[in-house]
C-alpha positions as CSV (number, residue, x, y, z in Angstrom):
1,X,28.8,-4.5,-13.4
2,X,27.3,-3.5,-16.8
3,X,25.4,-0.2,-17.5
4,X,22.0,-0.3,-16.0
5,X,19.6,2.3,-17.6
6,X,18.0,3.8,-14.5
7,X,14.0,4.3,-15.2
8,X,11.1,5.9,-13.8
9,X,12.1,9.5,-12.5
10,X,14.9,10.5,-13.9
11,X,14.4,14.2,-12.1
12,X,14.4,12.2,-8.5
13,X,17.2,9.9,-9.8
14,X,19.4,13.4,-10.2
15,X,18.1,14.2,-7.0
16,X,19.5,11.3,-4.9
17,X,23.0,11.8,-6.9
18,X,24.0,15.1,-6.1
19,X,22.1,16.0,-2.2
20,X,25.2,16.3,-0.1
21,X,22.8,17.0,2.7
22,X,22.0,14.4,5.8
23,X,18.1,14.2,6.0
24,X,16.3,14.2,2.6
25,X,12.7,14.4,1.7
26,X,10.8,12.9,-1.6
27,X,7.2,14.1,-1.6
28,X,4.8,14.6,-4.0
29,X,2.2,12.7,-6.0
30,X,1.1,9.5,-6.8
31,X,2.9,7.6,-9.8
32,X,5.9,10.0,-9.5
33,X,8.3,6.5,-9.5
34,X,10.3,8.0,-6.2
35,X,9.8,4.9,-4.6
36,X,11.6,3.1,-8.0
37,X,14.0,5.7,-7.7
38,X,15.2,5.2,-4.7
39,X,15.3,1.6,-4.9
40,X,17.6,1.7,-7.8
41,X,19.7,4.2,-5.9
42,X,20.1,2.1,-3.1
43,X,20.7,-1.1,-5.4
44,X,23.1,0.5,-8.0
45,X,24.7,3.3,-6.5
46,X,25.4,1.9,-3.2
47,X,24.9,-1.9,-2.3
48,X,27.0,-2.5,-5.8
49,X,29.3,0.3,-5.6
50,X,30.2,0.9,-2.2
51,X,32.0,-0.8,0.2
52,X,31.6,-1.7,4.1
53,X,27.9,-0.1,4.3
54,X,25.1,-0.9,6.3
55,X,21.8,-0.1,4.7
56,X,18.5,0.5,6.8
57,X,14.5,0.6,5.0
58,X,11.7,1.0,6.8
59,X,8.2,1.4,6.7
60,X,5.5,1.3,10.4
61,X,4.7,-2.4,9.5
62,X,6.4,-5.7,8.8
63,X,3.3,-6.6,6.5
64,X,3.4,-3.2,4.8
65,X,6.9,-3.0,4.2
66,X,7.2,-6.7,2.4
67,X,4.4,-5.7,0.3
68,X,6.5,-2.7,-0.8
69,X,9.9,-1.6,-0.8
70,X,11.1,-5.8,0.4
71,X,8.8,-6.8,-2.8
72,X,10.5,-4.0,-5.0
73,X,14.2,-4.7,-4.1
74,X,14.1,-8.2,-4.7
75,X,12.2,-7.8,-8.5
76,X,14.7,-4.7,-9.5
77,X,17.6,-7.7,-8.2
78,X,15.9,-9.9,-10.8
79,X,15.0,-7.6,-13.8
80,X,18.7,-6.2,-13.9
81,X,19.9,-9.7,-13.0
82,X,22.5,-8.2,-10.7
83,X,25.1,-11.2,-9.8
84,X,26.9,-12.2,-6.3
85,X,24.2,-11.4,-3.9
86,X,22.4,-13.4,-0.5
87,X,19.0,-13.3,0.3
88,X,18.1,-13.8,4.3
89,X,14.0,-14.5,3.9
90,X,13.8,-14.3,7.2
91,X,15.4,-11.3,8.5
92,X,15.1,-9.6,5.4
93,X,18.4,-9.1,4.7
94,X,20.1,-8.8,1.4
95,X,24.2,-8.9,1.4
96,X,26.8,-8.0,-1.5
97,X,30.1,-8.1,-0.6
98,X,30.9,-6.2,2.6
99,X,28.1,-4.8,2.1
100,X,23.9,-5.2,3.9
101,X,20.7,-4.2,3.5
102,X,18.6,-4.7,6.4
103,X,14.3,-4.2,5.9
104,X,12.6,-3.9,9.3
105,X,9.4,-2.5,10.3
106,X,8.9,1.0,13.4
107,X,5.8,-0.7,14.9
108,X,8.2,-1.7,18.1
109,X,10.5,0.7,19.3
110,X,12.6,-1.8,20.7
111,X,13.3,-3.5,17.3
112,X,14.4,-0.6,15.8
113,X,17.2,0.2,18.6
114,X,19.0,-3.2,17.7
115,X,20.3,-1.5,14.5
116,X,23.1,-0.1,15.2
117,X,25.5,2.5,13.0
118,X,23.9,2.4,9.7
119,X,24.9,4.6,6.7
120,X,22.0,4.7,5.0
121,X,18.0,5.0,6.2
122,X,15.7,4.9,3.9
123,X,11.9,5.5,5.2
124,X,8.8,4.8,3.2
125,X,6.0,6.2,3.7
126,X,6.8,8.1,6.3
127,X,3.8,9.8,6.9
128,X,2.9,6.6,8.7
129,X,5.1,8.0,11.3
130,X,5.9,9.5,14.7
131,X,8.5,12.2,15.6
132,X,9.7,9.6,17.6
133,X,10.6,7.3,14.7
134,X,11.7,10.0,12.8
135,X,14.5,10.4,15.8
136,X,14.9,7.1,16.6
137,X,16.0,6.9,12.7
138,X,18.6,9.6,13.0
139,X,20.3,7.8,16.0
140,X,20.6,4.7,14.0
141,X,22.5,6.3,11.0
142,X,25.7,7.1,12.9
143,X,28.1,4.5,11.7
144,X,31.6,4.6,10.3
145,X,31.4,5.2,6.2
146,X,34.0,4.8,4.0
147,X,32.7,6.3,1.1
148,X,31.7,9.5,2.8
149,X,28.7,10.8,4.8
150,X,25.7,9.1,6.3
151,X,21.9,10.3,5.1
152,X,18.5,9.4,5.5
153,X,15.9,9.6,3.0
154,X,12.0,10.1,3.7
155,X,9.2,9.3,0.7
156,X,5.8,9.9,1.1
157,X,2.5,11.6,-0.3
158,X,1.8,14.7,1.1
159,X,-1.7,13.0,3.1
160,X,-1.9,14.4,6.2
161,X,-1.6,18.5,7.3
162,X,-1.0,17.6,10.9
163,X,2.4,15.8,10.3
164,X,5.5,16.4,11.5
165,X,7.0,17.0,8.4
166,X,4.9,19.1,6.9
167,X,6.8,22.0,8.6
168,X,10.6,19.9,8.0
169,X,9.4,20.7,4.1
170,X,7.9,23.6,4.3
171,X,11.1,25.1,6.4
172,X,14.5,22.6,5.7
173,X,17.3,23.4,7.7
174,X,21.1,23.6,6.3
175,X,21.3,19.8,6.9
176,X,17.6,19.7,4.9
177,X,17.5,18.9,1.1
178,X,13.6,18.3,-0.3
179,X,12.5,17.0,-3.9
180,X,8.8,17.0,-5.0
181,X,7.7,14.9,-8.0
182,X,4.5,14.1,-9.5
183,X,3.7,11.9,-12.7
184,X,4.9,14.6,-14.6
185,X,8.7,13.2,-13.8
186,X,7.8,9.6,-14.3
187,X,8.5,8.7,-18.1
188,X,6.8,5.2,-17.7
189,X,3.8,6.6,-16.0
190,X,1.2,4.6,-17.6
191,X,-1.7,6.2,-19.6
192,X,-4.7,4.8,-17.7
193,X,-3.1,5.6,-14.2
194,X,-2.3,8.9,-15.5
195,X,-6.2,9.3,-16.7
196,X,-7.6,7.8,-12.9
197,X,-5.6,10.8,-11.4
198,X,-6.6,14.2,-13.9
199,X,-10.3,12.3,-13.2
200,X,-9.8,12.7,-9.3
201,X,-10.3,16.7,-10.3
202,X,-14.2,15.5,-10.9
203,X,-13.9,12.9,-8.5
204,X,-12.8,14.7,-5.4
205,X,-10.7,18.3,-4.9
206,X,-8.8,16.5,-1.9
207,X,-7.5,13.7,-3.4
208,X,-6.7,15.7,-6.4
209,X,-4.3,18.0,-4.2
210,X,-2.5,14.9,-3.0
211,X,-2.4,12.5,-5.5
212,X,-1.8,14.3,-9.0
213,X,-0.6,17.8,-7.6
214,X,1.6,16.2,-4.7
215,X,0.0,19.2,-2.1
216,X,-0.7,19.2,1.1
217,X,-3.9,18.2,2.3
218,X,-6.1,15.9,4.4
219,X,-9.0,13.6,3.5
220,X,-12.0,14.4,5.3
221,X,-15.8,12.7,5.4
222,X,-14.0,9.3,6.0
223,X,-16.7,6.6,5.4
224,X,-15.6,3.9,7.3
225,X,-14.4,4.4,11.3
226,X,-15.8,0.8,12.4
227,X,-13.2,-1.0,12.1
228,X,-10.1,-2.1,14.0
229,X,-6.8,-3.8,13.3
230,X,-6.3,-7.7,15.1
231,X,-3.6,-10.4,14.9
232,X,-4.9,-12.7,13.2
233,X,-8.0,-14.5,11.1
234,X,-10.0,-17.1,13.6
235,X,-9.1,-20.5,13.6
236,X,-12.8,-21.2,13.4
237,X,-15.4,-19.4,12.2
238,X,-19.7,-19.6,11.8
239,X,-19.1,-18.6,8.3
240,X,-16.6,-17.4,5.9
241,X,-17.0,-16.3,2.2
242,X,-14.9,-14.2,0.0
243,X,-15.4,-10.6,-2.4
244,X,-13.5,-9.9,-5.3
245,X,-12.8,-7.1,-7.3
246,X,-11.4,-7.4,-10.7
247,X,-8.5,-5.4,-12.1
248,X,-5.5,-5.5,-14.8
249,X,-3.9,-2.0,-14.4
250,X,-5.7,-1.3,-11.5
251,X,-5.0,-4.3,-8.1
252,X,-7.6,-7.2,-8.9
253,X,-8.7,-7.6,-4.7
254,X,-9.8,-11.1,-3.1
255,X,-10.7,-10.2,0.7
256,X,-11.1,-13.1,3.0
257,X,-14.7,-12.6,5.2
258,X,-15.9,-14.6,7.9
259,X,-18.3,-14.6,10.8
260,X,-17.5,-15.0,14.4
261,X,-19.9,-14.3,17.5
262,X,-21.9,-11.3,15.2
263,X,-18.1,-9.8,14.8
264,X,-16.8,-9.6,11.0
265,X,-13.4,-10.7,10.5
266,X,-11.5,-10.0,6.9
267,X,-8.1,-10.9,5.5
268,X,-6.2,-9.5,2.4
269,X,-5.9,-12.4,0.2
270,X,-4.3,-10.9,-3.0
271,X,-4.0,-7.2,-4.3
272,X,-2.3,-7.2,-7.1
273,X,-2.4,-5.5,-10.9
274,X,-1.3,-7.2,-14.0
275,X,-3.2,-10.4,-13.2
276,X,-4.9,-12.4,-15.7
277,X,-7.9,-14.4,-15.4
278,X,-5.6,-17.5,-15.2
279,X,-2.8,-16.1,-13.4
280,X,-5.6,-15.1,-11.0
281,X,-7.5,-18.9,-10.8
282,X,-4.0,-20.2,-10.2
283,X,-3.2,-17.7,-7.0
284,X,-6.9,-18.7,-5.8
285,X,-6.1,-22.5,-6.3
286,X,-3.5,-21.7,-3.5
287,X,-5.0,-19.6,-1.1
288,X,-8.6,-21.4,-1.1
289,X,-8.1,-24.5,-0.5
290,X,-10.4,-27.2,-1.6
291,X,-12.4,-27.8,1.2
292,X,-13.5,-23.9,1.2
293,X,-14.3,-24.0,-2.6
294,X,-17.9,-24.4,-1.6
295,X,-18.1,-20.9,-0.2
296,X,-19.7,-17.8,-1.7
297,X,-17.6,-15.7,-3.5
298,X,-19.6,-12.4,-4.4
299,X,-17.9,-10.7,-7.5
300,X,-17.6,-7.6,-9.9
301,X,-20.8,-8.5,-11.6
302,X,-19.4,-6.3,-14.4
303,X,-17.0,-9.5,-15.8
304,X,-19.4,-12.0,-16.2
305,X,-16.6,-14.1,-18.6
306,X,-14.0,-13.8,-15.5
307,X,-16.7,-15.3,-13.3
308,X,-17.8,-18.0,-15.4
309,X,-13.8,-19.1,-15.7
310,X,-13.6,-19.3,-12.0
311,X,-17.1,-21.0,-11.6
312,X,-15.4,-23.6,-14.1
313,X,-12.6,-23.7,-12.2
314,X,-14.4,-25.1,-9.6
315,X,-15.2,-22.4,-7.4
316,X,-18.5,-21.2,-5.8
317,X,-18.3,-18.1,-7.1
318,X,-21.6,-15.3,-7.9
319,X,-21.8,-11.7,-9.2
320,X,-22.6,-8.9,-6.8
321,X,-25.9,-7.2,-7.4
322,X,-26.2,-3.7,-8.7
323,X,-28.8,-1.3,-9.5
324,X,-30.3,2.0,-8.0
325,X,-28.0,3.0,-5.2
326,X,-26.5,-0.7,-4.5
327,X,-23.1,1.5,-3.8
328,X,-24.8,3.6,-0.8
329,X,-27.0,0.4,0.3
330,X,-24.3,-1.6,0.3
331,X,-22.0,1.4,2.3
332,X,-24.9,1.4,4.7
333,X,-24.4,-2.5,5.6
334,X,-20.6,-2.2,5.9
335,X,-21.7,0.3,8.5
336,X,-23.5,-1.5,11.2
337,X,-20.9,-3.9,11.5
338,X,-17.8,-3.7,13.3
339,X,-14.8,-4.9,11.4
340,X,-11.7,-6.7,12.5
341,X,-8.8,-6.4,9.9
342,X,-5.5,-8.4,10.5
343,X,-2.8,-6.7,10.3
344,X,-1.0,-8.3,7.2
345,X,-3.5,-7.0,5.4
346,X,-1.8,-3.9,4.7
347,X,-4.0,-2.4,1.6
348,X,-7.6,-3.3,3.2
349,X,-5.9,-1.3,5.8
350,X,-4.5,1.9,3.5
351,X,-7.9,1.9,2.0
352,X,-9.8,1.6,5.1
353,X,-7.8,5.1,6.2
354,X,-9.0,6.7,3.3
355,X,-12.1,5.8,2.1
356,X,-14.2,8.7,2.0
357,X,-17.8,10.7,0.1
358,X,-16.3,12.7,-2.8
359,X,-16.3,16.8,-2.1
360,X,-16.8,19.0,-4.8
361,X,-14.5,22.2,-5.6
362,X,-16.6,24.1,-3.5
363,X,-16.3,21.5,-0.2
364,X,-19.8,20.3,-0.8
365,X,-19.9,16.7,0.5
366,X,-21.7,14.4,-2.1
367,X,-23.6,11.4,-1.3
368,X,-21.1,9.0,-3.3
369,X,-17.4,7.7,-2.4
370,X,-14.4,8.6,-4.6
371,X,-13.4,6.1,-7.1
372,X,-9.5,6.1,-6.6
373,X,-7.7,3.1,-4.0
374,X,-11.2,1.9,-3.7
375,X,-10.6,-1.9,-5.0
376,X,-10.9,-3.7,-1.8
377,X,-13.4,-2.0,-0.2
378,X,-15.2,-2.9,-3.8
379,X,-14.5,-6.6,-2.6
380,X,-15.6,-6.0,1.1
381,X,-19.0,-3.9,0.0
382,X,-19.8,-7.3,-2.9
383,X,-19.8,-9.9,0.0
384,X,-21.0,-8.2,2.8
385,X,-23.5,-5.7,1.1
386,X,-26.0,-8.6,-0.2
387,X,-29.3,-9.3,1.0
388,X,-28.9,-12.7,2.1
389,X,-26.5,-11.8,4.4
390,X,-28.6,-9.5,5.8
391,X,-31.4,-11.8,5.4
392,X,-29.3,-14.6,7.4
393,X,-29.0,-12.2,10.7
394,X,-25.9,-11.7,10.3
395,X,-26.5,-8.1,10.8
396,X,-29.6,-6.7,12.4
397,X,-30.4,-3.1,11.5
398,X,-29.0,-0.6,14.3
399,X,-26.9,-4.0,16.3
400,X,-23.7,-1.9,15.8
401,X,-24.6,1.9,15.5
């Protein structure tokens, strides 16, 4: 296989190269490339090097974990056009050789028991996680290795002060190697993502610890706790329209929004950066089909070319109304109702978590949310924060206090 030049963080890279220890933890802060790190680890220095290995990742969802590390694998197999491989699309399995890499999500206990004598765990996000998992994953890495000792490796933000691992970090044993990385380690950081997080020092001290220092510490003054997580969308609904938030660099959001028996119901249609306009007409010729083109979709009233593409695309699509406080009115709404998310959609979800009013250095809670992993509950707060909704009955004020 030719040279690959490995990218992102180099520092993490070194990291994953040289830890002869079993458990090993990558923390830190957001855009710090550990997760492209380990990805090409996994890829180049052991499903194409090794021999007779079994390969575990995880994350706590199925949904979550296809959006993420399955998503990454498969482009970093097509960007280094690595040869002789199988895809399974529907176990998620990706073989070279002797060799497999299995993706499977910790939501069921019992699923995870079925693998069996693994060399090699890798855990995303592992903050997402039990103690339990984090056992259950060290029984599974127990089998026979020919090319030397088995290890597990755990990557996550440092987002929660009550987790398990804080204290696995903060005091490693002898079989404990950590490495913590921020954006300063990642060579292709990009510019504006670098910008968003120095901002989150004005923006919110919290969020500022986690995501550009790569600190422990938890969000507090969540705005949202109305909300649950269901199967699936209704087969029929009383009404469904859609919000959309525009993006390049930053995930443009569609979210799915319908009515059911005065219960609101929303789905994760795309998330995604790097879109444009017509890349993003052609992923909403797909998911809406043509006899839901007629419904509302409420947008970033801020684009007013990207809407009147879509409108001439055929789609019934308005922008959001803003003015004096629209954000906190619009908050307000999202409030009374009681949400039901499915449970594919992974980022509506993430967001959901951490949605929260801005704090100042001081801990003085402001009466606006912090803009940062914001863009969907932008999409939510477009549809369901006008006044004809309100004006409709969808919502009467105080039903769902």
């Amino acid at each position: 296989m030719r040279k690959i030049e490995v990218q992102h963080n180099r520092k993490t890279y070194e990291f994953l190269l040289k830890s002869e220890k079993r458990i090993n933890f990558l923390f830190g802060g957001a855009g710090s490339g550990k997760s492209h790190a380990l990805a090409q680890f996994f890829l180049l220095e052991k499903l194409y090097k090794e021999h007779n290995i079994r390969i575990l990742i995880t994350r706590k969802t199925r949904p979550a974990l296809k959006k993420s590390c399955w998503l990454l694998v498969n482009d970093l197999l097509v960007k280094y056009d690595l040869p002789g491989y199988t895809i399974n699309k529907t176990d998620l399995i990706i073989t070279v050789g002797t060799n497999q890499m299995y993706f499977t999500s910790l939501d069921d206990v019992e699923k995870i028991k079925s693998f069996e004598k693994m060399n090699y765990v890798w855990c995303e996000e592992a903050t997402e996680n039990s103690k339990d998992d984090f056992i259950q994953l060290g029984l599974r890495c127990r089998g026979e290795n020919p090319n030397g000792s088995n290890k597990l490796y755990f990557s996550f933000n440092p987002i929660d002060e009550q987790s398990f691992l804080k204290e696995k970090v903060e005091n490693p044993d002898k079989n404990t190697a950590v490495n913590h990385s921020t954006y300063l380690d990642n060579r292709f950081a990009e510019q504006d993502y670098i910008d968003v997080l120095t901002g989150l020092e004005k923006e919110d001290i919290t969020y500022y610890k986690i995501y550009k220092q790569g600190i422990w510490a938890s969000p507090e003054n969540i705005i949202y706790k109305n909300w649950d997580i269901v199967e699936k969308f209704p087969e029929v609904c009383d009404d469904i329209g859609y919000g959309l938030d525009f993006g390049f660099n930053n995930p443009t959001a569609l979210v799915k929004i319908g009515f059911s028996d005065n219960n609101v119901y929303e789905e994760e249609m795309i998330y995604q950066s790097k879109l444009t306009n017509s890349q993003l007409i052609d992923k909403m010729k797909i998911l809406i089909p043509i006899g839901l083109r007629d419904k509302v979709i409420r947008a970033d009233s801020a684009e007013p070319q990207r809407i009147e593409e879509i409108s001439q695309a055929a789609f019934n699509i308005f922008p959001c109304t803003k003015g004096k406080d629209s954000v906190k009115i619009g908050i307000d709404r999202v409030k009374r109702v009681l949400t039901h998310i499915t449970k594919n959609s992974t980022n509506i979800i993430m967001e959901k978590k951490g949605y929260k009013w801005k704090e100042d250095k001081n801990g003085n809670v402001l009466d606006e949310p912090v803009k940062f992993k914001d863009h969907a509950m932008d999409a939510e707060r477009y549809y369901l924060g006008e006044v004809p909704a309100v004006e409709a009955g969808i919502w009467e004020l105080g039903q769902y206090q």
